[in-house]
C-alpha positions as CSV (number, residue, x, y, z in Angstrom):
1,X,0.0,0.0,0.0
2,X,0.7,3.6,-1.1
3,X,0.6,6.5,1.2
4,X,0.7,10.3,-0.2
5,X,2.2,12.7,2.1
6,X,1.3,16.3,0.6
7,X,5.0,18.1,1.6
8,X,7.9,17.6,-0.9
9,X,10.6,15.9,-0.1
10,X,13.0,19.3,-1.3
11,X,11.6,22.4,-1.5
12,X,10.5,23.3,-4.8
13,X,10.3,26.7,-5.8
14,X,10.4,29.2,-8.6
15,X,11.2,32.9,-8.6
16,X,8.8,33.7,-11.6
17,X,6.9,32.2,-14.1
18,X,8.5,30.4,-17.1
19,X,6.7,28.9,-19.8
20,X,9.6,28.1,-22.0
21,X,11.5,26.4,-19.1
22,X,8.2,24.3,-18.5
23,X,8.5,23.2,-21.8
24,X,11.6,21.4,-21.6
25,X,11.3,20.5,-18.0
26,X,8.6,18.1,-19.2
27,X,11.5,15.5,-20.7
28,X,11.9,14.6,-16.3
29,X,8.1,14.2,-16.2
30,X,7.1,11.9,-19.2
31,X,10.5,11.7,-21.1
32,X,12.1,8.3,-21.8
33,X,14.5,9.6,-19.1
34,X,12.5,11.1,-16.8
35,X,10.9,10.0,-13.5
36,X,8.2,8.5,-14.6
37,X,10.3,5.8,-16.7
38,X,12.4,5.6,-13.5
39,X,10.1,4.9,-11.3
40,X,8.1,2.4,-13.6
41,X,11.2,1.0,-14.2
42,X,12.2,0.0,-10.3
43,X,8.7,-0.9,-9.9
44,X,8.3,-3.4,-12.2
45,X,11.9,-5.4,-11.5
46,X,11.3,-5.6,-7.8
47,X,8.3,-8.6,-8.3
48,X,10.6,-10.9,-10.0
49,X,12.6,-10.4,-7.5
50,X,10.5,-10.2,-4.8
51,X,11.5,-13.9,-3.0
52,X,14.8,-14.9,-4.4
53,X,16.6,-11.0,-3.0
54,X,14.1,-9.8,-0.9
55,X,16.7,-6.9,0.3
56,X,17.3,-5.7,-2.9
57,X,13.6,-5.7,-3.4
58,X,13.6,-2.9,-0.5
59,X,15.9,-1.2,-2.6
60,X,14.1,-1.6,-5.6
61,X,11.1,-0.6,-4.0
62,X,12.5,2.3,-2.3
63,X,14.3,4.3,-4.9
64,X,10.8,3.5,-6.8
65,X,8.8,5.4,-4.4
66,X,11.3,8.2,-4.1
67,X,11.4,8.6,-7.7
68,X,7.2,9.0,-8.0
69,X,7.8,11.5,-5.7
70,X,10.4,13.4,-7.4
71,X,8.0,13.3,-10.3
72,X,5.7,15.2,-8.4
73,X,8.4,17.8,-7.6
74,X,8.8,18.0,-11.2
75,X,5.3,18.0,-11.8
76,X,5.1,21.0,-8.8
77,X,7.8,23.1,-10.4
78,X,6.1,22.6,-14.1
79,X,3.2,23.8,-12.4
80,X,4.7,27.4,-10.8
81,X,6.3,27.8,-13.9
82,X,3.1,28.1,-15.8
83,X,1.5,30.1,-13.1
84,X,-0.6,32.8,-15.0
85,X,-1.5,30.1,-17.8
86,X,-3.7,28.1,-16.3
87,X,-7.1,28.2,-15.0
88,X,-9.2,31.6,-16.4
89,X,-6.0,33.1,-19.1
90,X,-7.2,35.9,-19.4
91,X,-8.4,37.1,-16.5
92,X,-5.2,36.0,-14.7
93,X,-2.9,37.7,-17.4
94,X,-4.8,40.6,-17.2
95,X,-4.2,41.2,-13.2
96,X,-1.1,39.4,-13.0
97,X,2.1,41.8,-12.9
98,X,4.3,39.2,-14.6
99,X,3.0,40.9,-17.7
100,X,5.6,44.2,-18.1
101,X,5.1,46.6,-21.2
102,X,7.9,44.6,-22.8
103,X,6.7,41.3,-22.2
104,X,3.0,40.7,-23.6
105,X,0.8,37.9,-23.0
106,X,0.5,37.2,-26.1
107,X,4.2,36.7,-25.8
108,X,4.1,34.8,-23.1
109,X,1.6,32.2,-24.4
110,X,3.1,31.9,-28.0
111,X,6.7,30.9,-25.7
112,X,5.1,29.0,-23.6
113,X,3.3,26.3,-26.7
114,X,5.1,27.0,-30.0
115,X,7.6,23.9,-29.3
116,X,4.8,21.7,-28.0
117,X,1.5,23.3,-29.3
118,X,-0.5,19.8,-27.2
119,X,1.3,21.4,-24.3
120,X,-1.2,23.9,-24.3
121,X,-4.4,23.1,-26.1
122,X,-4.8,19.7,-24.4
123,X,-3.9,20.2,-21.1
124,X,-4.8,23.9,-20.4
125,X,-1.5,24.9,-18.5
126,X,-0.7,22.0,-16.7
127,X,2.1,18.8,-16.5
128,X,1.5,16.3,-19.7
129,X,2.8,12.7,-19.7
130,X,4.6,13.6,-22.7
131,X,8.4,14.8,-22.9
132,X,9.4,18.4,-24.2
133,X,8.6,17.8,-28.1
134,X,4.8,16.3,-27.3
135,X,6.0,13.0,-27.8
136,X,3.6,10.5,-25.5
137,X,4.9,8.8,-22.6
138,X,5.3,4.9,-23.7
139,X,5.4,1.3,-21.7
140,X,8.9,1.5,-24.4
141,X,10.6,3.3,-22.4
142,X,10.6,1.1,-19.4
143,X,13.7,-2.3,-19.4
144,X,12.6,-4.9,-16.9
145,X,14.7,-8.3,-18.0
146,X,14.0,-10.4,-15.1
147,X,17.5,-11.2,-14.2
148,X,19.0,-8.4,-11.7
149,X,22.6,-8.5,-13.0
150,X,20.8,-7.6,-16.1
151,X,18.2,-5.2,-14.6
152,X,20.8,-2.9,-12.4
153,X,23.6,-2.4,-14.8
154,X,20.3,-0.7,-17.1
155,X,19.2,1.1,-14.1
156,X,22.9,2.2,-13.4
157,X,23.0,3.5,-16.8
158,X,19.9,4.7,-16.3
159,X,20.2,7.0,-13.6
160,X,23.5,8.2,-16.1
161,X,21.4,9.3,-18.4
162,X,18.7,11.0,-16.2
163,X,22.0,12.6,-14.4
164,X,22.9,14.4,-17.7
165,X,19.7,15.7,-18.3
166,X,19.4,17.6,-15.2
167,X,22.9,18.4,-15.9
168,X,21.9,20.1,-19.4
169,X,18.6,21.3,-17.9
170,X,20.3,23.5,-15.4
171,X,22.1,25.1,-18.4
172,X,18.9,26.8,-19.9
173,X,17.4,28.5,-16.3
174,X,18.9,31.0,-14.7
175,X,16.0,30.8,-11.6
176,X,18.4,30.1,-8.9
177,X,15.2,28.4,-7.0
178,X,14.7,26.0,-9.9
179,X,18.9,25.7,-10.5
180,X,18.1,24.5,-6.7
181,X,15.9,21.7,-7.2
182,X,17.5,20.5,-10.4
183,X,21.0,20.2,-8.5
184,X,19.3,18.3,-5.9
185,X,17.3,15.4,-8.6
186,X,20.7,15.7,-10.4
187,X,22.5,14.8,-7.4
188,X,20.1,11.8,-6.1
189,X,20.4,10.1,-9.7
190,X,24.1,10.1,-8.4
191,X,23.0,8.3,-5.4
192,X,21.3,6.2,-7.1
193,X,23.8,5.1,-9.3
194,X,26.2,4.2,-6.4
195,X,23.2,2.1,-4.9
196,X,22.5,0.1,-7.5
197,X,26.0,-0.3,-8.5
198,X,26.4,-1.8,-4.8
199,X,23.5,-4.2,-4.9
200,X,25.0,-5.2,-8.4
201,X,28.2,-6.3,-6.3
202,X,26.3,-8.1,-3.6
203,X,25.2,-10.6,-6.3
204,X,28.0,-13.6,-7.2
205,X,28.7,-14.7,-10.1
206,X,27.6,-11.2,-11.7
207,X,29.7,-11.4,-15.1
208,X,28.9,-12.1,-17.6
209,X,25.5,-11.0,-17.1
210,X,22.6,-14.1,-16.5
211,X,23.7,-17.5,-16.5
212,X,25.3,-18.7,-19.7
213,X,29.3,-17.7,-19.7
214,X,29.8,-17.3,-22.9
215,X,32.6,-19.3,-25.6
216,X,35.7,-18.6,-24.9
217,X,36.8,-19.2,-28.8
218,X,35.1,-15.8,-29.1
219,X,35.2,-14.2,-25.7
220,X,38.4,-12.2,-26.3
221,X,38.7,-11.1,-29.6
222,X,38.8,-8.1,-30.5
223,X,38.1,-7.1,-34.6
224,X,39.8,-4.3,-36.4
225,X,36.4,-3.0,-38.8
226,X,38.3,0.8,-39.9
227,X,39.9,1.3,-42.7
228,X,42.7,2.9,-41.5
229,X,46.2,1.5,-41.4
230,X,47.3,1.7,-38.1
231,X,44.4,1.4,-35.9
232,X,43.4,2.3,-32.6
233,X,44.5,0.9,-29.2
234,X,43.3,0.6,-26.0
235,X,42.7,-1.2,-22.6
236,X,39.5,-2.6,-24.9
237,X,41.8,-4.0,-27.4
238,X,45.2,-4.4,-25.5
239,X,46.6,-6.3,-22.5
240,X,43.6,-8.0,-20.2
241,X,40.1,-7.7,-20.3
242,X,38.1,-6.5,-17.5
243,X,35.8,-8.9,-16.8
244,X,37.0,-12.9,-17.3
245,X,40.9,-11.1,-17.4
246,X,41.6,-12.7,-20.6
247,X,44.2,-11.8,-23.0
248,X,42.7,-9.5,-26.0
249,X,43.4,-11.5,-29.7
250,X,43.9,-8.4,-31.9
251,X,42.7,-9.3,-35.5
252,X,43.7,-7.1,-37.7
253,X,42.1,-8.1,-41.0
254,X,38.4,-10.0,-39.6
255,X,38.2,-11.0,-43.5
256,X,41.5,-13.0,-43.8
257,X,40.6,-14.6,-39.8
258,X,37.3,-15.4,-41.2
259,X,38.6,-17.1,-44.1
260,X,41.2,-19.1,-42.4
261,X,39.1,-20.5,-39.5
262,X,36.2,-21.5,-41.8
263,X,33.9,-18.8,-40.2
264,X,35.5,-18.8,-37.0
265,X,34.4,-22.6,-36.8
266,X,37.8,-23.9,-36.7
267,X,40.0,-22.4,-34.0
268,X,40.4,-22.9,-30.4
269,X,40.3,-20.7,-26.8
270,X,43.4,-18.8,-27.3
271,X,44.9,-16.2,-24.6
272,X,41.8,-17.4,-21.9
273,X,42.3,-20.5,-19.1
274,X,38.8,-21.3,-20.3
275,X,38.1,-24.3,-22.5
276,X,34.7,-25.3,-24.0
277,X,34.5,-28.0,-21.5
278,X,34.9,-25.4,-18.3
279,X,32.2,-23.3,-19.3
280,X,30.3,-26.0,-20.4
281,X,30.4,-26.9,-16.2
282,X,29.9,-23.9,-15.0
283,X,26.6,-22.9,-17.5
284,X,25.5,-26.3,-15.7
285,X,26.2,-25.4,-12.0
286,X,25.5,-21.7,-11.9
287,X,22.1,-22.5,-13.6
288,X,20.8,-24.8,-11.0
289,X,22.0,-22.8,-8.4
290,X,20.3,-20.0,-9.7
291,X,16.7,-21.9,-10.4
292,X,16.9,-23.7,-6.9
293,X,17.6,-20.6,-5.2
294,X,14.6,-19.3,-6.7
295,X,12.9,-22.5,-6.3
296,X,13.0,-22.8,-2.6
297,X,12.1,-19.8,-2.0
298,X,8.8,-19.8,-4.2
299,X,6.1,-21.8,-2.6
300,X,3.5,-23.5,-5.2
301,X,0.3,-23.4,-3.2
302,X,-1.7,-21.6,-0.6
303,X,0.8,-18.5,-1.9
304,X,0.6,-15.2,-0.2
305,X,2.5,-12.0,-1.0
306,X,2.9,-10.8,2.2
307,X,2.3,-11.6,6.1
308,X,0.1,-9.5,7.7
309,X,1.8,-9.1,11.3
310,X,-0.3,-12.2,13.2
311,X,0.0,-14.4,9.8
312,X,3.0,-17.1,9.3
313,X,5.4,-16.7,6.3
314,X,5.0,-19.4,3.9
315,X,9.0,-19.5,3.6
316,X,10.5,-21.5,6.3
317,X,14.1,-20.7,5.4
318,X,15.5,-17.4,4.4
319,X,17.6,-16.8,1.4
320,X,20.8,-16.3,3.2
321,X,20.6,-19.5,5.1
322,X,20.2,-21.3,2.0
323,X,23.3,-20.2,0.4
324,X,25.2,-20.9,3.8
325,X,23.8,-24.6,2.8
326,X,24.8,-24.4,-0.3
């Protein structure tokens, strides 16, 4: 259950009205980076999870509810920022003093709807579920993959991606109240980031991401595609990889390697400790380890979602008891 508490969690305000601003704050509100998509997002990866990592569930949960209430901040501040649009236009231009000699209301409404004309004629000077070129909010815009080494590394790039936004946001205000509340969403996507890259390092094996580990014939080799002679090198091409810490095979013609190993068919783990066989074992073990820790945890009858206080779980062992066992 949901409870709405009317106060803010940060202080939103606005020195003045700003229709253009409104306009573009609406990519936080319904923008495929905005906090609407986050908080969908979070919501719908906690129920898979719900049994098998109850704690990060919580966290799921948790950064979910904050993030519906950061889009009501957003929604709040959209909302000052239009104040004089809304409700009765013309009677509120016509006694509201935001409307000097210089600045007309005609003015005014033209900046406020030429980007997004919908912005104005459908909802009458309020928040849309759209983002700031009209474009409806979509179900699209939401990644839920069911496997949480899958689902945090998108919500850590995620909150990346909402973070810059802000960031470029703050660039076209110069409200220091709105600078204020923009620096403080800006600065909990950073949080965030941090929090689910934690939860991502709580959960072992985490690389590759899901369960199969991938072949090692192809693992580590690294293509050069460009034209140019020389080509460039890195840490993504060079020395180790990051992940299995396998040595990178540069191939520097993929046409002549192609041709030579009969479509990459006929070569063998190179540079890697892994063989076919090893990962072959290890798909197998991590796999069942990762549908019996699901499996215990998931009753098949009499289910319940959640005690009520003088009610019994239907899980006699917890998660981390279970791994100890394992």
């Amino acid at each position: 259950m949901f409870y709405h508490a009317k106060e803010l969690q940060y202080k939103a305000r606005v020195s003045r009205p700003d229709p253009r601003f409104a306009g573009l704050l609406l990519e936080q509100f319904g923008g495929g980076n905005g906090e609407l998509s986050a908080c969908m997002q979070y919501f719908l990866q906690s129920f898979a999870c719900r049994r098998s990592h109850p704690e990060i569930y919580d966290l799921l949960m948790d950064i979910a509810s904050e993030e519906l209430g950061h889009l009501e901040m957003v929604g709040a501040t959209i909302q000052m920022l239009l104040a004089g649009v809304s409700g009765h236009l013309k009677d509120a231009a016509d006694q509201s003093d935001i409307f000097a000699d210089s600045f007309s209301k005609e003015d005014f409404i033209h900046q406020a709807f030429t980007v997004n004309p919908q912005f104005g004629v459908v909802s009458g000077g309020g928040p849309t579920l759209t983002n700031s070129t009209g474009a409806p909010w979509t179900a699209a815009y939401v990644n839920a993959n069911g496997d949480l080494t899958v689902d945090l590394r998108s919500n850590i790039a995620a909150e990346s991606r909402a973070k810059m936004v802000y960031e470029y946001l703050m660039q076209f205000t110069d409200d220091k109240y709105v600078q204020e509340t923009l620096n403080y969403l800006m600065t909990r996507e950073v949080a965030h980031f941090q929090q689910f890259e934690a939860a991502l390092m709580t959960i072992r094996p985490n690389f590759p991401p899901g369960i199969l580990q991938s072949d090692p014939r192809y693992s580590n080799i690294y293509s050069k595609n460009s034209l140019d002679e020389k080509g460039s090198r890195g840490p993504w091409n060079e020395g180790r990889s990051t992940g299995f810490g396998e040595e990178w095979q540069y191939i520097a013609d993929p046409r002549i390697f192609a041709r030579a190993t009969n479509g990459l068919t006929e070569i063998e783990p190179e540079g890697t400790d892994r063989t076919t066989e090893s990962v072959r074992k290890a798909d197998k073990e991590l796999s069942k380890r990762r549908s019996q820790e699901i499996r215990h945890v998931t009753p098949l009858k009499e289910m319940s979602w959640c005690c009520y206080g003088h009610q019994e779980c239907t899980v006699s062992t917890s998660k981390d008891k279970y791994i100890e066992q394992l």
